[in-house]
Residue frames as a rotation matrix with the C-alpha (Angstrom) as fourth column:
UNK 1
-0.984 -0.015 -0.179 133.36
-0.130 0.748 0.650 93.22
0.124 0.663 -0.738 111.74
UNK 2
-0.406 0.898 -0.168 129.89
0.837 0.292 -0.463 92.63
-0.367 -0.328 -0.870 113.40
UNK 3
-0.116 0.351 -0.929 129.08
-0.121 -0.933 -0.338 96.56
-0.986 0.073 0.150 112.96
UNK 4
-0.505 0.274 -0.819 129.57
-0.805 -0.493 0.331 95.95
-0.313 0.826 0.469 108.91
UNK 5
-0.876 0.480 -0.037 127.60
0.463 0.860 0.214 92.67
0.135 0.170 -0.976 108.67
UNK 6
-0.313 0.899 -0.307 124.67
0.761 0.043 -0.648 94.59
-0.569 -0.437 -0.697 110.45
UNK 7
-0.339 -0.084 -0.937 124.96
-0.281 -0.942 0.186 97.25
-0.898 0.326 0.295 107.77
UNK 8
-0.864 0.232 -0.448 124.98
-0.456 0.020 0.890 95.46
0.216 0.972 0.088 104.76
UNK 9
-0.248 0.839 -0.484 121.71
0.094 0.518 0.850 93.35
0.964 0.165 -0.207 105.80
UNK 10
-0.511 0.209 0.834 120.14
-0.859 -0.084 -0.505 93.71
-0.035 -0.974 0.222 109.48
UNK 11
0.730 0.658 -0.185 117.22
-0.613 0.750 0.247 91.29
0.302 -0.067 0.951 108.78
UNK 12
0.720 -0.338 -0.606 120.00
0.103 0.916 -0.388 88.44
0.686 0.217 0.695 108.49
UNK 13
-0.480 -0.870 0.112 122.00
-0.066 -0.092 -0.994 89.45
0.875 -0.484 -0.013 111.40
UNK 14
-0.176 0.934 0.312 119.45
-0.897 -0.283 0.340 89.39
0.406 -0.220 0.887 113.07
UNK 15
0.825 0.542 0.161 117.97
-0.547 0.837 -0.017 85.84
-0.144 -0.074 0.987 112.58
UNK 16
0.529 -0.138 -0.838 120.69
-0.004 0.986 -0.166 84.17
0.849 0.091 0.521 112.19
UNK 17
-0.756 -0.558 0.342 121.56
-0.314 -0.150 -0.938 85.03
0.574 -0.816 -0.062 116.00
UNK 18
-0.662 0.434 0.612 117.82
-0.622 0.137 -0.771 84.27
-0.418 -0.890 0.179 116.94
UNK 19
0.469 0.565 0.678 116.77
-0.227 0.820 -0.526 81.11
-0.853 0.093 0.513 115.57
UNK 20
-0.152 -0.949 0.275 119.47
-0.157 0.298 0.942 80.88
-0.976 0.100 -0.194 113.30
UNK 21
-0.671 0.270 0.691 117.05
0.726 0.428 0.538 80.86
-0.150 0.862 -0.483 110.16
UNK 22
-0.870 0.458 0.181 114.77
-0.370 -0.851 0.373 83.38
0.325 0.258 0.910 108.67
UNK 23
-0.849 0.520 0.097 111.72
-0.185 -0.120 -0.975 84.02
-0.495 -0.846 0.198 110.89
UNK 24
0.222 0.820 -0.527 108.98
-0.975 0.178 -0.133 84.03
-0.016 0.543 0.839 107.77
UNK 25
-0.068 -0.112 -0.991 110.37
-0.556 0.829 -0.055 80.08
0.828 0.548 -0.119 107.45
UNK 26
-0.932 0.118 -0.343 110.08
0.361 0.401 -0.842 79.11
0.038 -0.909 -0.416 111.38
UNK 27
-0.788 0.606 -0.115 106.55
-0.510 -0.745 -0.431 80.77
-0.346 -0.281 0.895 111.15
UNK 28
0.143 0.426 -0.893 105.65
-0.791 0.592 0.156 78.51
0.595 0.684 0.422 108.28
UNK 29
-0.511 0.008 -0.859 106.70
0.079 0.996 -0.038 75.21
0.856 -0.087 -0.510 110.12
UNK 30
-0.944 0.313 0.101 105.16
-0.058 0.145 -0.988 76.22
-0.324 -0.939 -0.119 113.34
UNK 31
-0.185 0.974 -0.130 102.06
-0.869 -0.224 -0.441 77.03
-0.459 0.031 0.888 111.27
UNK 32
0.319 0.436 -0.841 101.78
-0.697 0.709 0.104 73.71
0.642 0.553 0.530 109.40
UNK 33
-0.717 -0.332 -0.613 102.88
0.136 0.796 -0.590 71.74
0.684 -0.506 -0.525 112.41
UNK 34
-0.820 0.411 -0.398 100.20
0.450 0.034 -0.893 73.34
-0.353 -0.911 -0.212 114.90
UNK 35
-0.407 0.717 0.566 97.32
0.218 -0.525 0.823 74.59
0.887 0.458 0.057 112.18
UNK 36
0.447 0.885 -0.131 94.32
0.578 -0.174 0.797 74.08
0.682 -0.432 -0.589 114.85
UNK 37
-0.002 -0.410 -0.912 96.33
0.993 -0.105 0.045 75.77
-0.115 -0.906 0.407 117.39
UNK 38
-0.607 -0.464 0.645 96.45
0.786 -0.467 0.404 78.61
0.113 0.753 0.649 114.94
UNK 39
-0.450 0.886 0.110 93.16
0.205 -0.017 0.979 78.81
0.869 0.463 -0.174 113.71
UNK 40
-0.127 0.268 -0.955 92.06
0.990 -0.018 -0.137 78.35
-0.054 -0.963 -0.263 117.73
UNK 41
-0.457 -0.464 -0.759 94.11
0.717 -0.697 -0.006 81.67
-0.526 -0.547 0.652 118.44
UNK 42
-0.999 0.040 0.037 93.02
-0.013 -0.837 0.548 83.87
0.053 0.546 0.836 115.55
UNK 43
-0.234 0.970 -0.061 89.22
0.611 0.196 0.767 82.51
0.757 0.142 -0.638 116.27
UNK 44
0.433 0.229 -0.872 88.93
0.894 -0.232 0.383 83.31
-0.115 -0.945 -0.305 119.81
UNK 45
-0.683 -0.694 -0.227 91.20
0.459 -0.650 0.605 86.82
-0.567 0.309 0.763 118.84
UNK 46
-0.707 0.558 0.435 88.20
-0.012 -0.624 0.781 88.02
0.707 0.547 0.448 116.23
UNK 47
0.140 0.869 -0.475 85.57
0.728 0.234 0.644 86.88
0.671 -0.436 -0.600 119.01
UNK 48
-0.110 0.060 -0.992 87.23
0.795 -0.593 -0.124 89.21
-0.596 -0.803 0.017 121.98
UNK 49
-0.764 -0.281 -0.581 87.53
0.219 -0.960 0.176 91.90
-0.607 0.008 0.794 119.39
UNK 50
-0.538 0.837 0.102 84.32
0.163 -0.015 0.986 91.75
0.827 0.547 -0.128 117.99
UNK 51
0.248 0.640 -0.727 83.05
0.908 0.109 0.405 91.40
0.339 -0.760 -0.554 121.74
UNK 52
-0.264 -0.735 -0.625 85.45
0.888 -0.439 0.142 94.37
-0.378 -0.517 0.768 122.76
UNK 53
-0.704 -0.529 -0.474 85.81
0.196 -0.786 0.586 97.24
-0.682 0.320 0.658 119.81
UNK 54
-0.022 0.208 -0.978 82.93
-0.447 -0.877 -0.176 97.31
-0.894 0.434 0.113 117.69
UNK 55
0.375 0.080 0.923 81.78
0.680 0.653 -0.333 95.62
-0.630 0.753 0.190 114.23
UNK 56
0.996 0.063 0.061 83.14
0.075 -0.265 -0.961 98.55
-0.044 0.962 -0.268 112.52
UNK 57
-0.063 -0.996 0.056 86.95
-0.977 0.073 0.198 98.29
-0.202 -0.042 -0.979 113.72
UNK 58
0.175 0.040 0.984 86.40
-0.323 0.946 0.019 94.88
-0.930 -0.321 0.178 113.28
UNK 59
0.856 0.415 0.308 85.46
0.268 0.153 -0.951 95.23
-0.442 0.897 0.020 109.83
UNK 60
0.841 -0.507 -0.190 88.62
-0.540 -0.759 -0.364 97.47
0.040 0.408 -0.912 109.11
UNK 61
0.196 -0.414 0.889 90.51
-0.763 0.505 0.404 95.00
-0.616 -0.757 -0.217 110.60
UNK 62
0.181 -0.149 0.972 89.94
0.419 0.906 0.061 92.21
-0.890 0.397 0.226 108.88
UNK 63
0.704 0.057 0.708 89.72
0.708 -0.139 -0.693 93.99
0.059 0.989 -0.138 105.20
UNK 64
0.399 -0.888 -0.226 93.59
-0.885 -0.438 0.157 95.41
-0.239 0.137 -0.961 106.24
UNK 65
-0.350 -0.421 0.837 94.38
-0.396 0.876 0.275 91.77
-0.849 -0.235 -0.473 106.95
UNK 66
0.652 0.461 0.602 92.58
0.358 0.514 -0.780 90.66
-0.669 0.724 0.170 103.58
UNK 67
0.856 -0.500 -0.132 94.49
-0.385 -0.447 -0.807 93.44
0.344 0.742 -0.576 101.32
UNK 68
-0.131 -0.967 0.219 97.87
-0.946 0.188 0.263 91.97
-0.295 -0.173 -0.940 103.44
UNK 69
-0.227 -0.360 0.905 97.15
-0.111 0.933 0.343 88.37
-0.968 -0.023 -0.251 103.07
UNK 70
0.916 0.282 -0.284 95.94
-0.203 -0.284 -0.937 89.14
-0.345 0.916 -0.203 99.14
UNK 71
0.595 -0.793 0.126 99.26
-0.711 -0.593 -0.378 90.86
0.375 0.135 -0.917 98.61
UNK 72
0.262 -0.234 0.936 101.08
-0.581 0.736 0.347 88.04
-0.770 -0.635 0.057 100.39
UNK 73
0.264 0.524 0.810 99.98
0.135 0.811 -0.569 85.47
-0.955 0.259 0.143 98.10
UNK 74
0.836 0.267 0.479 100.21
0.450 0.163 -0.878 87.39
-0.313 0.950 0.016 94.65
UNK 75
0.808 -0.571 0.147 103.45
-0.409 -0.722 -0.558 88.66
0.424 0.391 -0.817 95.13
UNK 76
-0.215 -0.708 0.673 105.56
-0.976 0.185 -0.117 87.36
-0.042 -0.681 -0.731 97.96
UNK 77
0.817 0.570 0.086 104.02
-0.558 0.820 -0.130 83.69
-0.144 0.058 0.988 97.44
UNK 78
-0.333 -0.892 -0.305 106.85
-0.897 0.400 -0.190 80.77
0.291 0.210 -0.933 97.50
UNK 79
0.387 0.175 -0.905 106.43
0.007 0.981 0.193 76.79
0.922 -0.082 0.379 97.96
UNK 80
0.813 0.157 0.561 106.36
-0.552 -0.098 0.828 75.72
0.185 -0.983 0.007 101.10
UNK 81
0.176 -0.577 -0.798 109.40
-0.062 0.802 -0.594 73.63
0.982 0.154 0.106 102.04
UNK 82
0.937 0.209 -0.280 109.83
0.220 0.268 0.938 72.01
0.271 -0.940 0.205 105.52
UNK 83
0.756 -0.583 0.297 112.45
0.400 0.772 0.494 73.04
-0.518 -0.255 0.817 107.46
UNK 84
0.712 -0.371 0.596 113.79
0.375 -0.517 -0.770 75.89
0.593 0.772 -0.229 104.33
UNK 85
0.146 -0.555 -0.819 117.10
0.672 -0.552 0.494 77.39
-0.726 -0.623 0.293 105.95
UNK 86
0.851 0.501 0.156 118.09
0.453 -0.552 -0.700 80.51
-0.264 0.666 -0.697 104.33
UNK 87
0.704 -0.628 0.332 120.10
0.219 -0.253 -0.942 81.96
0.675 0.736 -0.040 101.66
């Protein structure tokens, strides 16, 4: 029984054993419950790797992360809802 549940969908066998809700919707409430905490991390995160690797991995870096968070947005884009359990 478990074996064909994890067939027909892993993702959702998955999550709903660890955190019981899809992970892209606990991601969202942690991010709109702890923005600056966020922001903090990903600040101090471009600073070591700017200090670390180099303005031109840096550069590559961010303008993968632009073409993902683009893409994100104009495709995969949904209203936030607090709290969203899933399907």
């Amino acid at each position: 029984m478990c074996w064909n549940e994890f067939k027909q969908n892993p993702y959702k066998w998955l999550w709903s054993r660890i955190g019981g809700r899809p992970w892209t919707y606990i991601l969202r409430d942690i991010w709109h419950k702890y923005e600056l905490v966020w922001i903090a991390v990903i600040f101090t995160g471009g600073v070591l790797l700017g200090h670390y690797c180099g303005f031109k991995t840096v550069l590559t870096i961010g303008l993968s992360f632009l073409i993902g968070y683009l893409f994100g947005h104009l495709f995969w884009g949904s209203e936030y809802i607090e709290n969203q359990q899933g399907d």
